[in-house]
Each structure stands twice: as C-alpha cells, then as structure tokens.
N, C-alpha and C positions, 0 to 999 in steps of 0.2 A: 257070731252073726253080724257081729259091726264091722268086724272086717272087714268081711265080703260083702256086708252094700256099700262099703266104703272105695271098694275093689271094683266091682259093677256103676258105681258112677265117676269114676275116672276113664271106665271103658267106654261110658257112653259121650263122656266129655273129649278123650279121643278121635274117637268117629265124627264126631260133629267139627272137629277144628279140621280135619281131615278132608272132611266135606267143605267146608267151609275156603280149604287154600285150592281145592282145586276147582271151588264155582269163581274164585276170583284171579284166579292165575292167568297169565298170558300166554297164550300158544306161540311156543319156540321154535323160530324157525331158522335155518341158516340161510347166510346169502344167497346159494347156490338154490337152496328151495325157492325163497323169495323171487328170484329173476326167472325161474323156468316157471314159476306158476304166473308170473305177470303174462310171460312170452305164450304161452297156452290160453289164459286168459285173451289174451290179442286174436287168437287163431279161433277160439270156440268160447263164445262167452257163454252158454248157454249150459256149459258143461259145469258150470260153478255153483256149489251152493254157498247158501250163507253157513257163517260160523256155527259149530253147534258148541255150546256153551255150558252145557252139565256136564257131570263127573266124566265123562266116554271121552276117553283119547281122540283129538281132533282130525276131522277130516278135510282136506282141502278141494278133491272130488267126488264126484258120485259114485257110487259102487260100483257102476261100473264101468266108469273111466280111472276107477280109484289106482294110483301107482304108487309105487314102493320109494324109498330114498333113494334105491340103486338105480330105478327107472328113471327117476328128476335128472340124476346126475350125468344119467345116458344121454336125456335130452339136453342138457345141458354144454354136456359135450359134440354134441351136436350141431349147437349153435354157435356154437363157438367155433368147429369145424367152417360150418359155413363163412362165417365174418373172416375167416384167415383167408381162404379159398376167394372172397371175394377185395381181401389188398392184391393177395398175389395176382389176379385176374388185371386188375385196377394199374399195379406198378408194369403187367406186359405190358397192354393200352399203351400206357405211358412211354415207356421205351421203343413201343413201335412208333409212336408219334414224332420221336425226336432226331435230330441232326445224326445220332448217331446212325454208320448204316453197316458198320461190321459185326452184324451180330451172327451167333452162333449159327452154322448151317446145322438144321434138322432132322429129320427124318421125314417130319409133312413137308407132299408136294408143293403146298401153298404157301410154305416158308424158304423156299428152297433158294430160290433166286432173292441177289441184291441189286434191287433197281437206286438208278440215279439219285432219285429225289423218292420224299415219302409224301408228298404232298398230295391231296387227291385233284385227281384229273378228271376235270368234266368235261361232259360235250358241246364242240364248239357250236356258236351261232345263236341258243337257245335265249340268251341272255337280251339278246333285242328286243323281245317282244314280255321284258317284266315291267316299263313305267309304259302305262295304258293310254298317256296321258297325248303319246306322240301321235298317235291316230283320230286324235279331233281334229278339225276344219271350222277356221273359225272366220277369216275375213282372207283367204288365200285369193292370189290375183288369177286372175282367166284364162288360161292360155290363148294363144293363138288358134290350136287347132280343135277349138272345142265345139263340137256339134248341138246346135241344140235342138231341142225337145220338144214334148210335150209340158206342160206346167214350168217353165222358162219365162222370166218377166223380164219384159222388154222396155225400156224407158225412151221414147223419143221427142228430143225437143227442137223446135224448127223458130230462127227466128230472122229476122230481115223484114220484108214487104207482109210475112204473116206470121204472126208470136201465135203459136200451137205448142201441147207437152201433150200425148198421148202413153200412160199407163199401162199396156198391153200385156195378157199372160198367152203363149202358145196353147188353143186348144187340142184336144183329143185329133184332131185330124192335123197338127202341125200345122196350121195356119195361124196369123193373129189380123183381125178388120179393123180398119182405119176409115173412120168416117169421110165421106168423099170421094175415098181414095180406090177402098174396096178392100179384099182379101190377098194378103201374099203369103206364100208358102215362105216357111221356117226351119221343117222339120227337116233333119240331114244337111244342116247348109253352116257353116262357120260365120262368125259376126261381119268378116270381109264380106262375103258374100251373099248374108240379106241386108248388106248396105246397097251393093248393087242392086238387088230388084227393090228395094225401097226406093231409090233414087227414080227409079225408071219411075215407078207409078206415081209419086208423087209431081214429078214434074207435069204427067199428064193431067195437072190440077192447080199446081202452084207454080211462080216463077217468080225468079229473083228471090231467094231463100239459101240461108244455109240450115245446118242440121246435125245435129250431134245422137248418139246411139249408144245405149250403157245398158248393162242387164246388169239387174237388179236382185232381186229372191233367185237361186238358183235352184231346178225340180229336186226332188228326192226321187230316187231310184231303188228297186230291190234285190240284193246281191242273194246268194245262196253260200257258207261256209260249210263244207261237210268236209268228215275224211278222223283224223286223228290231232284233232285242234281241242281246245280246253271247253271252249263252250260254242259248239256244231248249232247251225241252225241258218235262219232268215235273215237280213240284216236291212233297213234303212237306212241308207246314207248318201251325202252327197251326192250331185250327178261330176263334181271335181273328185271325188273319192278315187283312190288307184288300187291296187295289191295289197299293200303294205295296209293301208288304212282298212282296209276289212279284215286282212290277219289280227292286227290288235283291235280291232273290236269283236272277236271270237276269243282274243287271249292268247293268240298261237297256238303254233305245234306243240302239241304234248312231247314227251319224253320220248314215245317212238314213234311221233311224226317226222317224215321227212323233211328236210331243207334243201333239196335238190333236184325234187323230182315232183315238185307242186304241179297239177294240172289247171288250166283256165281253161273250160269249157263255155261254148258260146256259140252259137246256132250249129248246134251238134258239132262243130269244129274244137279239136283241142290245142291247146298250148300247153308245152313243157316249161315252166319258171327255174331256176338254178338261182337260191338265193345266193348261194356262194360267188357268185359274179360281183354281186353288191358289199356280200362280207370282206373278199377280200381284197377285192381291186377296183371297189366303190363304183363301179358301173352299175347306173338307176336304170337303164335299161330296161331291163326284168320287170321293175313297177309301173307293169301296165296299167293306162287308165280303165277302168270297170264303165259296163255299156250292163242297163236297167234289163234282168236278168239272167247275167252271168252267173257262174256256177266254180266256185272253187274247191279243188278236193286235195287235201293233205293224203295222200300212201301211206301205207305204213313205212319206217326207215329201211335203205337199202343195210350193205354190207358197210360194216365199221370197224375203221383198226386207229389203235391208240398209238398216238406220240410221245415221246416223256423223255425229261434229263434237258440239255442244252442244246434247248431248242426257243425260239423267242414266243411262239405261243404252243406251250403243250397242251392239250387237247385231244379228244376225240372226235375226227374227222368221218366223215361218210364215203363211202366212195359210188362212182356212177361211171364212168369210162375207161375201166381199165386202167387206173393211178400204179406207177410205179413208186420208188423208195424215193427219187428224185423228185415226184410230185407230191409227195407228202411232205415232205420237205419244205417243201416252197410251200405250200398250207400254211403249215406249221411257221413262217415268217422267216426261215433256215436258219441253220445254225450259231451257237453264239460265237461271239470270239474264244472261250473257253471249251469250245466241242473239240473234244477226241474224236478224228474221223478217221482213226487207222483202223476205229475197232466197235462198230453197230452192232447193238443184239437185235435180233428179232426175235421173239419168241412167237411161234405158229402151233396153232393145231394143222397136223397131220390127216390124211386119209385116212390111216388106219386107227384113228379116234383117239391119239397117244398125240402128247405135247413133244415139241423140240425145236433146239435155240441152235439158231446160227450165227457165226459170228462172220459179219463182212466190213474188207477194209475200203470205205469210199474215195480214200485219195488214189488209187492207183486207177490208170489210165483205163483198162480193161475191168473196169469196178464189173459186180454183177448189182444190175441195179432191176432188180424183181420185181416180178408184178405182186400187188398186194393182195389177200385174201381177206374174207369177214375174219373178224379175232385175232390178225395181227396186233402184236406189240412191239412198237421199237424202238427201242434203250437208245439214246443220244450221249454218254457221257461226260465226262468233266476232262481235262488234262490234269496231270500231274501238280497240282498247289503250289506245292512245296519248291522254293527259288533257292538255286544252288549257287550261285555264281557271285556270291555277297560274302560282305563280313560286315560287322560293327566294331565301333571304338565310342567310350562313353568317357566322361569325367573330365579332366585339366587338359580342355584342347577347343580349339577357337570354334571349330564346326566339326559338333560332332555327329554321329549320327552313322547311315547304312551307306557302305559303297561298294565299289565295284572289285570285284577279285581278279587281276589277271595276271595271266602263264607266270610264274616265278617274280611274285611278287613280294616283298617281304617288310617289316616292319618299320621300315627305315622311310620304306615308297610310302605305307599309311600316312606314318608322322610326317610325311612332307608335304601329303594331300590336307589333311588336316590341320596341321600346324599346332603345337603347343601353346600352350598358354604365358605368359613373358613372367611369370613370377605366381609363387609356389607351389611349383609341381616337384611332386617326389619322384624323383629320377633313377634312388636307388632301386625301387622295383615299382612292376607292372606287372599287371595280371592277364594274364593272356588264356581264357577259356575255350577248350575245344571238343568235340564230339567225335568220341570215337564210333567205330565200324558197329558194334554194337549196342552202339544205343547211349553209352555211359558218356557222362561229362568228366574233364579231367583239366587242372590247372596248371596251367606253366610258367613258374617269376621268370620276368624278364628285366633284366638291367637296362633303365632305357640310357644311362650314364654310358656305358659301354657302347650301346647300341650308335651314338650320337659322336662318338669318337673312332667308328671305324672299326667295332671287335665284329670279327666275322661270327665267331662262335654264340656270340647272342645276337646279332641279327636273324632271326631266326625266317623262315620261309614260311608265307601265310598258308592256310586252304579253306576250302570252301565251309563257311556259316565259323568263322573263326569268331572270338568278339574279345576286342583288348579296351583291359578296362586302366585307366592313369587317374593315380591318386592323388589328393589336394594335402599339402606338408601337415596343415591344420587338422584331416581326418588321420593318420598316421599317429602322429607325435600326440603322449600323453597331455592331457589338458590341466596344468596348474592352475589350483583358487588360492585365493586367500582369504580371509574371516574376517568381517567386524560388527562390534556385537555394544548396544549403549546410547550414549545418549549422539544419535546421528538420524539426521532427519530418514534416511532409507538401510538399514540396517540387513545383514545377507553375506550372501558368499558371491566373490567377483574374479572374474578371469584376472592370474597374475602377467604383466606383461614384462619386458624386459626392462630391466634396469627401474623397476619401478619401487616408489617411495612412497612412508607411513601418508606423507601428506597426499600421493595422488590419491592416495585410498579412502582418505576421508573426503577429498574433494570431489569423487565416488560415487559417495554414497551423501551426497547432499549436504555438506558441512554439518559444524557442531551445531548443538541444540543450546538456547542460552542458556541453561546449567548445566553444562558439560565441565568437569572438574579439567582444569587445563593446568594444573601443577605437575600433574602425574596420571596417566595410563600406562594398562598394562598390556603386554603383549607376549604373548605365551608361542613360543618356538618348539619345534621336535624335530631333535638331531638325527642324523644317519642309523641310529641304533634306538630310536623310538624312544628315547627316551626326551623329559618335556622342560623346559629353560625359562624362566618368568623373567623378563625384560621392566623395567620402568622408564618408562617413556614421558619427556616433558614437552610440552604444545604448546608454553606460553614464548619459547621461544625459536628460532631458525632451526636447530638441532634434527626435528621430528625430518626437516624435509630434505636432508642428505640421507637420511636411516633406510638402507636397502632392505625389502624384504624377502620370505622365501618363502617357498611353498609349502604351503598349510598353516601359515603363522593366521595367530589370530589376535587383534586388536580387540582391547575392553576399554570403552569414553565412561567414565564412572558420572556418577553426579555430585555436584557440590551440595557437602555435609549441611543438612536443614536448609536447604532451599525449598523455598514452594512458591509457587504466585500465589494472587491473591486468595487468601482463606476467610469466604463467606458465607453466612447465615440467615436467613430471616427470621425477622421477629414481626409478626402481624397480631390486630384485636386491639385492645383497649388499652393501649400504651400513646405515649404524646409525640413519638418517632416513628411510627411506625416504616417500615421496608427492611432492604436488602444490606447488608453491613458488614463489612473487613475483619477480620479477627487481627488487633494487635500486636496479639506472641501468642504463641504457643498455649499457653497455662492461665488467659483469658476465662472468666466462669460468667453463671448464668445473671450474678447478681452485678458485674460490673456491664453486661451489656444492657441491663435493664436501666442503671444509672444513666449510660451512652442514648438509650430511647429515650430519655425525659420521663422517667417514671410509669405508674399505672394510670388512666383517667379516673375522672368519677363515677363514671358507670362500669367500671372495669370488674371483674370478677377474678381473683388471683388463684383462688383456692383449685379452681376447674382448668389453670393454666394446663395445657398440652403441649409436651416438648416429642418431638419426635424424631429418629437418629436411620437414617437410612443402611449407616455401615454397619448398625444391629446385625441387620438381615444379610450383610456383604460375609458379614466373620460367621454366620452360621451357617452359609454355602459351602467357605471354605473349609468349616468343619464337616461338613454332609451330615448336617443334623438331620437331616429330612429323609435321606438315605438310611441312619440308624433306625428314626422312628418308621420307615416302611416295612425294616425286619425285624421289628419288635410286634408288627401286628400279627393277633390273634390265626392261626388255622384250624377249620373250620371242615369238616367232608360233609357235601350236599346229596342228597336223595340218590345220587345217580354213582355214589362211589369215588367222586372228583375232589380232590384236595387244593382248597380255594383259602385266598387270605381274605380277610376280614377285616376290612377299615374302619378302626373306631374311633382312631386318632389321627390328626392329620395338620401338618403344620402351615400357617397362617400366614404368609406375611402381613399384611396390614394390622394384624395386632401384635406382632413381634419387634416392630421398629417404637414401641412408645415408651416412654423414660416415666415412670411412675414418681414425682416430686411432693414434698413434705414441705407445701408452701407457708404451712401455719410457723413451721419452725423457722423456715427462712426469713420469713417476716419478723417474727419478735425476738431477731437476732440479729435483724440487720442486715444479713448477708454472712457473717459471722457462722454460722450453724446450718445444713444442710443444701450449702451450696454445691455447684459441680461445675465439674471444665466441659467448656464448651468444645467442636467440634465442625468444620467442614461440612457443610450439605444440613447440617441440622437447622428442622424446621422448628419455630416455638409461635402459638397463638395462643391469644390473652384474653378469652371468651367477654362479652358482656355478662351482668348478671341476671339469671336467670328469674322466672314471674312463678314456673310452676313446676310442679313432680312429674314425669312420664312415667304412668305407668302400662306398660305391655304387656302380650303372653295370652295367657289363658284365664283372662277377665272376662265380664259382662260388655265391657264397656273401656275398650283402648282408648287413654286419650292421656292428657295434663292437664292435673290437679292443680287447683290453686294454694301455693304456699302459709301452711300452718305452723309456727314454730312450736316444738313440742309435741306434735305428731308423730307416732308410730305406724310399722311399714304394714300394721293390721287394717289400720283406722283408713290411712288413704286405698288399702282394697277395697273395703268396704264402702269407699264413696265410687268404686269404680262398678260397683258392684257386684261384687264377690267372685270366689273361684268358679270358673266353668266344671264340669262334668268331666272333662280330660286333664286337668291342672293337678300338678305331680305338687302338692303342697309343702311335701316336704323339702323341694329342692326352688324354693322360691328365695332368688338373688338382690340382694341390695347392692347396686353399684355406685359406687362413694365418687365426687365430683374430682378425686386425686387421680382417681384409677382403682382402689384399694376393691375387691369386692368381697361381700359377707355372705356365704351360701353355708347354712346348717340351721339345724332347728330352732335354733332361738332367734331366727331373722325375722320373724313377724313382730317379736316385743324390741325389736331396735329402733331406735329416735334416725328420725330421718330428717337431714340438712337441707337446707338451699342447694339446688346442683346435682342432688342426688337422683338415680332412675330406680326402678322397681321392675323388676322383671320376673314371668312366673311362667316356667316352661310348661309343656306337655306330656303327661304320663306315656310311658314305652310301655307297652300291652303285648304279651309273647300269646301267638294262638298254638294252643295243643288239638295234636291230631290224635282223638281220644278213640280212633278205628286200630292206629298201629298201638296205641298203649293198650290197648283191651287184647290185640293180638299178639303183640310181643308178653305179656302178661300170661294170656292162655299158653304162649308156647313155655314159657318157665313153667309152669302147671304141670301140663304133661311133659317134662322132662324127669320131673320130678317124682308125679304118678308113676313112669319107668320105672326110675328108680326103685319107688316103694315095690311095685309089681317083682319086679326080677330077685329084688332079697327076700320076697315074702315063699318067695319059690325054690331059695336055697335050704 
C-alpha cells in the first residue's frame, strides 16, 4: 500500500513539473518562421493574435489564416523570389542607363534597335518658360510706338514765362483736360503725337514756354490665355506686356501645347506665332505687343519627330511646313564634328501600322532627303573612335609620348623623332608591343644596340597602334644593398654603389654614435656558395676606408663595454639634499646616496620611506607576466551556453614597481644590514612624519585617527565607528608604513604603528536563483521517480 502512494505521488509530482516547463517555456521558432510572420504581420496586422501561453502548442495565426511550416517556407520563398526578381530588374535599369550600347539584340521589338546615345531626349523649347520670373515688368522703358489709352498717366511740366506741372490720367473716353486749355484726345496716338496736339492747344493760351511730357503709372490691360498652357484663364498685366510676358504668366505650353502654331486673336482677326523663329534664330519678331483684350490660344501639338546621336541640340522637334531631313537638321544646330553622315537611321512607322528603319547616306550628292512624318526617329551617329594611324614609345627618351605612323616607317625613324635619353638607357633590349588581327597583344625584344648600328634585321617596320617601350639600366639590373646594423645615428639597408667603402656606409647612415666601440666591428660577408665569413673590422684607424664592400655584407658598430651616460635618481621628502642625482658606479646603494643628501631632517619619517623601480615593471613585460596571468583566469559558461573568462586577477602596474625596504634594520646597522643597489630611473621619497591612522573601507566613519601608542587595529575601529553591515571582517588589512601588510584573523588584536593604514573591505554576496535550484532539483526527482517506476515494473 506504501508503494503505490508512494507510486501515485511521483505521478502527480510528474504532471505538475510537466505542467510547469511547458507554462514557462518559450515558443521556438526558426528564422525562416520569424521573418515570414514579421512580413505577413506588415501586410495584415489584424490577422495576428496574441500568444497563447498554456500547455496548447503555440499559434502564430488565427484559425483560419492558421499555416503549416511548409506554408511559412512557401512564403518565404516567395519573398525571397521577389527581392531576386527585383536586383535583376534593378541591375537591367542599370545597364540600360550606361555608356555601354552593344547589348544583347532580343526578341522584344522595343529592345531591338541600338541607338546613338541612351540619354533621354526631350522636347525642345518647353524649357523657356520654367523660371516665371522673366515675365515680370518692373520699370521697362516705353517704346516709341506705344499707344496709349485709357487709364495712362500723363505728367506734364511747362516752364519759362509760366511754371505749370499737370498730373493727368486718360479717361474712359481717351481724352485728358487741362485747365485753360481744354480737352485733347489721347486715345490711339503715340507720345510723339499728343506732343503735337498738346503744343497746338496750349499755345492757344500760353507763349514763350517750354515743356517736357513723361508718362508715368502705365494702364493695366486684360489678356485672355486659353488652349493647352499650364494655368488657362484671364490675366492682368501691363499695357507694355507682349507674348512672351502672358505665356509665363499662364506657366506655358503644357506637354502637348504647341510651340509653333500659337494663335493671337484680336478683333476677330488671327495671328499665327512660331516660337521657333525666336528659339532658334532669336528673332523677337513673334513677341507681339498685347492690345487690352486680346485672346491667346495654345493648339494642341502638331506632328513630332525625334533627333538623337551627333547632333548639337538632340531633341524633339515639331514640325509645321513640310520639314525635310535637311531641316531637322539645321533645328537640331546640325551635325557634330563627330557625325557619321554616310549612314542616318530613320526609324518610321509605316502605313500599314508596322515599324521600319531606313538607312540613308547624306554625303552623296543625290542624298534622298525625305520629307518627315509624325514619329520619325533619326539616328545621327558617331564615327569610328578608335585612331589608327599612331604608335607610342614610353620610358628612356627625351619626348615621349603618341605619334604619327607613316608608310614604312620603322624603329630607327621613331628613335630619331624622339631621341634617346644621353645616359642610362638599356640598349640591350626594348620592348616593342603589338596587337594582333585578333584581338591578342603580343611582345617583340628588340635590340636597340643593333638597331642604332645599321642591323637591318632588327630594325624592325612599325604598324599601326604599335607601342615601344625603353628601359632605364637601373629598372633592368638587380638592385645591390648592403646592411648596417649598431650604434649609428640611422641604422637600415642602403643601395651598394660602386667602388664603395665601410666608411661611405657609415658616413650613410649618419656617423657613429659616442659609444660606438671603434677598436673593432664586425662585418659578416656570404660568399658565392652562401655560405657566411665574419670580418673584424678596426675604425679607430684609415684602414675601414680602403675596405671594399659587397653585396649583402652587413656591418655591426658594437657598443663600448659599460658605457652609459649619466645614470640618475631622485631622492625627494625629508632628506637635507633633496633632487635629482648621478649614480657614481655601478654598485652605488641606498645608504650611500642618503649620506650624498645630507642625511634624514627632523621631521623626516624613514620607516614609511618609498623606493620605487620603474624597470620592475619593464622586466615583467618582457617576461609577459600579464599575458601568463590572463591565461590562468578562471572559465566560467554564462546562462546562454557561452564560454567566457573570468577576471579575478589582474596585474597592476603602479603597485608592482614598489621596493618594499626594512628601514628599522638599515638604520641600527648603519647601512651595514639591509641595504641595496640603487638603479637608473629609481624614484625614493622620504615621507614627513605622520599625526594619524587612516582608516578606510567599510566603517561608520572614513576618516584619520589620532595617533595612540599601544593601540590595537580593534580600538581604532571602534573609534571609527565600527563595522558597517557589508564589512567582510574577516579580511580586514593592516597595511604597515614599510609596505609589509597583515590580512588574517588575528588582524584586529595587532598593535598598530605610526604610518600604519587600516583598511576593511566589503563582503562579496553570490545571489541564488532558488526558481532553477527548485527546478533543477524537481527534475533530479523525477528522474529518479523513473527509475524507481520502470524497476518496480520489472
């Protein structure tokens, strides 16, 4: 009976861990699901539910949009499909846009044909009327033959025998009245000509006068824009306003407004405009002045055929009179220097609704020069690029460069156009590059030695796009170094030259160094057979600068045995010397440079002396201590299954360079007992004596104590205030004024000195995650339960 409840609650304890991993588990998904349900997510957000989060295998959609893994991956491929679909789309684009124009002919009609240029081509003229800015009127002068009006202000000022200025606007009836004088008509008369009937009537009132006449506010007038312009309507402007000035105040011709067939309408009478008169042979002609009324109508565009290739403006022209090839032509500003005119495409549509390209040669006398149709296209092309009648020569020659190839020309005629260079040209060969029939490049040595003395056989016969190249002796011939290596201001490898000596070589490389050992250098040779010959070489006398060398010798400047400059120290603090000070000899110590300072002061504190050695830390580099101790740290696997190092330990410099000293012994020895050799770079400072304890860490109260002899490291916490709540008490450090320090349990009953600090870290607290120990717990449980279960069953 104990069994089986024994049995029955492992089964129950089962279920519930069971329960338990799949209420906390995370729904696993692959990339491939993840990105196709983001990208569905994008398209239909409304199709998503949230997570559902009990034991029921997860659902990403609704039931029914709900899809399978094989469905995801469909869509998946899918979109993936598309993203290819659109580089390749992306890289045609591309291709079609570029210089390149031999591309593959197709099967689409619309690919079929290679035109000149891929540039697009717009229609010309349209482009005048984008800055709006040109059709203001802002202080324009008056012409001659300007009419005026009604609403026209008239300024006249009369002076001599009678000073008068009369302000005058023409009324509604084109008159303006003048006191005295009476009413003169205005209207339809130019300024010449109501000067004349001015003059009449005022004479009939005044005499002996002159008289000056200025119009001033000029009327506004109302034009009409209609037709296929950008913005059709009514316009106020100017009574100076012309054509042009009301087109851009409508914005122009649209897209399929005319430019050649503009009407001015005007007391029922029309006028035909051709801006193209203006466009392209600048005759204003056409920009007629506007009379209050007028009526301008844009057509829709006639028939238009395209230009393109080399031509000076390609373009789509309109056509209005029956234009042949020859007046497109001339439209189009005719052809470039670079046109092929043996060979014009046109491309037409046909009668019978089918496309077809003609090809005509325009240089000949009897050209067929066609009349044009709506949806001509005609191809202008390039000549031939590529320049045959050249060659090149490059390298050891006075001018080099591209010249002229002619009839049986040969290498000899080059080099006497060019001329050689007067010193170090390799004569043994030259390289002469040429291109064969097929495409290949292929090299030819040529002897220019021979060439230069009359051999027919290597005078060789140029052709066209040859290229001879002459080489400099110095690029040919291998390049000899020699080596020096020691005490020389610029040490390296330097070109050997001829006939050259140990001494140019030190002279070099910036002469010797003043401890350059000059009894003896060595110079290490390798003979013809590689094998290596140590030379002793002496500097102190003439010898070194007969001594030939050779290529790849290498000189070693030694240094003379215990040389050094000055070797100096400081000593600072409470000494009667204190600075900067020369090391003696070698084997110099601590006690004879203290004698060298004049002793310790009165206030000097020796015991807490601080020596500190910079090449500590130099010799631990070279050892790679630091290196060793980063591969001794701990590994460590984090949460996520990552195998991570663990820095526990880590090395220091500024506490590794310090010389921990036994100055109690030094002293009641005299120097005699615990002295040491000084060194190079080493620093030593001789503290004052100190007033109090510091104590740190994880006290009530940081701060320095006042000095008690006979106090222990308990008493002075206690006046600090005792341990905090985080204070690891047992690893509480007494650091001794030498450097020595005391960290173990018996630190609190230790007598503490003058000099000494007190320091009491912080306890390290590990938090446990008591969800996985309770789980990893239950899953040993029920492994175990198994177990029991499956033998109780055998």
């Amino acid at each position: 009976m104990k069994r089986n409840l024994f049995i029955a609650a492992l089964v129950i304890i089962l279920i519930c861990i069971n329960w338990l991993k799949q209420g906390f588990a995370q729904d696993d998904l692959t990339p491939e699901q993840i990105k196709a349900y983001q990208e569905l997510m994008k398209k239909n957000p409304q199709s998503v539910q949230s997570r559902n989060k009990t034991y029921k295998s997860p659902t990403i959609f609704e039931e029914s949009d709900a899809k399978s893994d094989e469905d995801i991956l469909k869509e998946i491929q899918r979109i993936q499909e598309e993203e290819k679909k659109k580089v390749q789309d992306a890289r045609k684009d591309e291709a079609a846009g570029g210089e390149d124009t031999t591309r593959i002919i197709s099967d689409n009609p619309d690919e079929q044909l290679i035109f000149p240029d891929t540039n697009q081509i717009r229609c010309f003229g349209y482009d005048l009327f984008t800055n709006t800015r040109v059709g203001e009127i802002y202080n324009a002068s008056i012409p001659d033959d300007y009419l005026l009006g009604p609403g026209d202000n008239i300024i006249i000022n009369l002076w001599g025998r009678v000073q008068q200025e009369w302000n005058l606007t023409v009324d509604r009836q084109g008159k303006v009245f003048i006191p005295k004088v009476g009413e003169i008509t205005a209207w339809g008369l130019t300024l010449t000509e109501f000067e004349e009937q001015l003059d009449n009537g005022i004479a009939k009132v005044y005499t002996g006068f002159k008289r000056k006449v200025t119009i001033g506010k000029i009327r506004t007038i109302k034009v009409f824009v209609y037709g296929e312009v950008n913005s059709p309507g009514g316009y106020a402007v100017s009574a100076l306003s012309t054509l042009f000035n009301a087109l851009y105040k409508a914005g122009g011709p649209t897209a399929n407004g005319s430019l050649r067939q503009i009407k001015l309408i005007r007391d029922k009478k029309q006028k035909n405009i051709d801006l193209y008169d203006f466009l392209v042979r600048g005759d204003k002609s056409c920009d007629t002045p506007l009379l209050s009324g007028d009526v301008i109508f844009v057509p829709l565009v006639g028939p238009q055929v395209t230009i393109r290739g080399e031509v000076k403006r390609p373009a789509i022209y309109e056509l209005v009179n029956n234009e042949r090839i020859s007046d497109l032509l001339a439209l189009a500003g005719g052809p470039t220097a670079h046109a092929f005119m043996e060979r014009l495409m046109l491309d037409r549509v046909s009668k019978d609704d089918s496309r077809k390209i003609m090809d005509i040669n325009f240089t000949d006398e009897n050209k067929d020069d066609l009349l044009l149709a709506a949806g001509d296209d005609l191809s202008v092309f390039s000549i031939y690029k590529m320049r045959q009648n050249l060659i090149w020569i490059t390298g050891m020659v006075k001018h080099p460069g591209t010249y002229e190839r002619t009839d049986f020309m040969r290498i000899s005629d080059l080099i006497e156009k060019c001329q050689l260079c007067p010193n170090n040209v390799f004569l043994d060969r030259a390289d002469l590059y040429r291109r064969t029939q097929n495409g290949q490049r292929e090299i030819i040595a040529v002897n220019l030695r021979a060439v230069m003395e009359g051999d027919a056989a290597a005078n060789i016969q140029l052709a066209d796009l040859d290229s001879l190249e002459v080489f400099d002796v110095t690029d040919i011939e291998r390049k000899k170094f020699v080596h020096i290596e020691g005490l020389v201001q610029n040490q390296g490898r330097y070109p050997l030259y001829k006939n050259m000596t140990i001494s140019d070589l030190i002279f070099h490389a910036g002469n010797l160094d003043a401890s350059a050992y000059m009894l003896e250098a060595e110079l290490a040779r390798i003979d013809s057979l590689g094998n290596t010959e140590i030379l002793n070489i002496q500097l102190h006398n003439d010898s070194h600068k007969q001594f030939r060398l050779h290529e790849n010798d290498h000189l070693f400047i030694r240094k003379i045995p215990g040389y050094q400059l000055h070797r100096t120290i400081s000593i600072e603090g409470e000494v009667q010397f204190p600075g900067v000070y020369t090391l003696t000899h070698r084997n110099e110590t601590f006690w004879e440079l203290l004698i060298r300072a004049g002793g310790f002061t009165d206030k000097a504190f020796p015991i807490g002396t601080i020596c500190k050695r910079p090449a500590i830390m130099e010799d631990l580099r070279r050892k790679d201590i630091e290196g060793i101790i980063n591969n001794s740290q701990p590994l460590v696997v984090d949460s996520s299954g990552e195998i991570r190092q663990q820095k526990i330990m880590a090395l220091r410099p500024n506490s590794m360079d310090r010389i921990i000293l036994d100055m109690d012994l030094l002293l009641e020895t005299n120097g005699s007992q615990g002295d040491f050799k000084l060194q190079a770079g080493d620093y030593i400072h001789i503290p004052e004596i100190p007033t109090g304890i510091p104590v740190l860490g994880e006290v009530c109260a940081n701060g320095t104590i006042k000095y008690q002899g006979g106090m222990r490291v308990k008493e002075y916490l206690k006046k600090a205030g005792g341990f905090t709540k985080r204070a690891d008490k047992g690893e509480t450090r007494l650091i001794k004024a030498n450097g020595h320090v005391y960290a173990s349990g018996g630190v609190l009953k230790k007598k503490v000195d003058l000099g000494d600090v007190i320091v009491v870290p912080a306890e390290i607290k590990k938090e446990k995650d008591w969800f996985k120990f309770i789980s990893t717990s239950l899953s040993i449980l029920t492994g175990v339960a198994t177990s029991i279960l499956i033998i109780d069953r055998l």
